[in-house]
Steps between C-alpha positions, in 0.01 A plus 500: 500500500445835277804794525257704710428205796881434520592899531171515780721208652803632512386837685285299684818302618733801536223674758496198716906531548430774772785736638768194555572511123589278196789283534671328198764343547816547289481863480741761707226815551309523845264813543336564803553425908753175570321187563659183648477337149680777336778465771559153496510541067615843374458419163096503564294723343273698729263758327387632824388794272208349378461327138353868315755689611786316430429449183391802446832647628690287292346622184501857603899398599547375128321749301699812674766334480489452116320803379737760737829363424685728294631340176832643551545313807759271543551382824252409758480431836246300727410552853446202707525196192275236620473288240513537068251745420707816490674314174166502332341813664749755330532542141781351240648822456688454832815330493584422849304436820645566826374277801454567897354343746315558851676215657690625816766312393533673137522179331307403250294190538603203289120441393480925371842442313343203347195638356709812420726280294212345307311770423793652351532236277191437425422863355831585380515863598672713830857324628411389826760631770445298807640756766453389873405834652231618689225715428595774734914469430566451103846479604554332196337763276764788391345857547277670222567170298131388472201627245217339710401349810192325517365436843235272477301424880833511609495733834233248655729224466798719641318565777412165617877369449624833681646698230487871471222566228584926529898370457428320167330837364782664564768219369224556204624837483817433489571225267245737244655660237369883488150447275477134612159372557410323857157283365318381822186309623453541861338546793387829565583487866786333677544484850253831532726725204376588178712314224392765236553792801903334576535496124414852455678639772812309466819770446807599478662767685664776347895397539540861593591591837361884459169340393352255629162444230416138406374357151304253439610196353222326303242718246175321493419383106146352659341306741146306512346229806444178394140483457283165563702356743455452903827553608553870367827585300632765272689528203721732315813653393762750577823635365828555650548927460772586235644687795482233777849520710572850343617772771411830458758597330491291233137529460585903403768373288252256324242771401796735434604264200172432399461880493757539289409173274210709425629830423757289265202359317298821484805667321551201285139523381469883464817442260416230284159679491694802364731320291177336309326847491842620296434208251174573402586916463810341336243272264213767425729783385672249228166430417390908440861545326426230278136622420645832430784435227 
């Protein structure tokens, strides 16, 4: 059989599957409506997305995920761990990956801590912390202590086991440290709201009880839909604001200091500037006294 008649076979195969799914056993991901199967064995795989899109998403997932992770970044958190690919997914710069889970419960499956476990060993980068928290309460997670979240079709999955999805964007804000970056591949839509819309409008209010503005949390960086798939998603980035928490107040004594940072380094310039234009009037009239004896 040539490479072409096997690949014609295999999509050929895949389109027969129908709506119900691909189950193999062994693994701990399910996507899609329950079946009966997939509740009498929970560690089933169900791609009730359908074969394109999956895989698709889950090179879309690993490319952003790579390519829009800061360098600098040390610490990482994932939404909803369901299995060893967030290990491989972000790049070696990161030193430690921070686990949660959409189980009701907050534990952490046995089979996702496996995996975990090996595929930290087996690539030899990011210090797995195994934290048993859920998506929607990183109790575990200390405030601003993160550099990025990834949330990887995450808020689907919340939703079916009952968790908050609009919670764990806001426990994303939290645990963010101001510039973090929150890397996502979602669903644009979840339960009829606009996961790029909640994202956008997601604030802070003022702290100030004579003003009562809000301030958005996240800045977008950028945003595309996942293209040649059947089950639509969207990708994309945003940052935590530098000023995220920040009352009033202390926004006007932010930009006061940076106002005065500048002024500082305006008059620094303007007098080195004038100390090197001394030099050279210093340097050219030794030269003419020198020409002239």
């Amino acid at each position: 059989m040539s490479f072409r008649q096997g690949l014609v076979g295999l999509f050929f195969l895949l389109s027969c599957m129908g709506s119900e799914g691909f189950m193999a056993p062994g693994s701990h991901l399910r996507f899609g409506r329950a079946t009966s199967q997939s509740q009498e064995n929970p560690t089933a795989l169900q791609m009730g997305l359908d074969m394109v899109t999956y895989l698709r998403v889950e090179w879309i997932s690993a490319a952003i995920c790579t390519n829009q992770t800061p360098r600098t970044a040390d610490v990482c958190l994932q939404l909803g761990c369901e299995d060893g690919r967030g290990v491989t997914f972000i790049p070696k710069t990161i030193q430690e990956l921070i686990t949660s889970t959409v189980e009701p419960d907050g534990v952490l499956p046995v089979n996702v801590r496996r995996q975990l476990t090996q595929q930290q060993k087996s690539r030899g980068a990011a210090v797995v912390t195994l934290a048993d928290q859920r998506a929607d309460d990183l109790k575990e997670t200390e405030d601003e202590s993160v550099d990025v979240v990834i949330s990887l079709q995450a808020c689907a999955r919340m939703i079916e086991k009952g968790l908050d999805w609009k919670k764990s964007v806001q426990e994303t804000a939290r645990v963010l440290k101001p510039g973090g970056r929150l890397i996502f591949v979602e669903q644009p839509e979840l339960e009829g709201v606009s996961y790029l819309d909640y994202l956008a409008n997601l604030c802070t209010p003022s702290g100030d009880e004579e003003n009562d503005d809000l301030f958005p949390v996240f800045e977008p960086l950028g945003y595309d839909d996942v293209d040649l798939v059947l089950v639509p998603h969207v990708a994309g980035v945003v940052v935590k604001s530098m000023d995220a928490g920040l009352s009033v107040s202390e926004r006007e004594a932010k930009e006061k200091t940076a106002e005065e940072d500048r002024l500082a380094e305006i008059s620094i310039a303007a007098f080195e500037r004038g100390i090197k234009k001394r030099k050279r009037k210093k340097k050219k009239a030794a030269k003419t006294e020198e020409a002239e004896t």
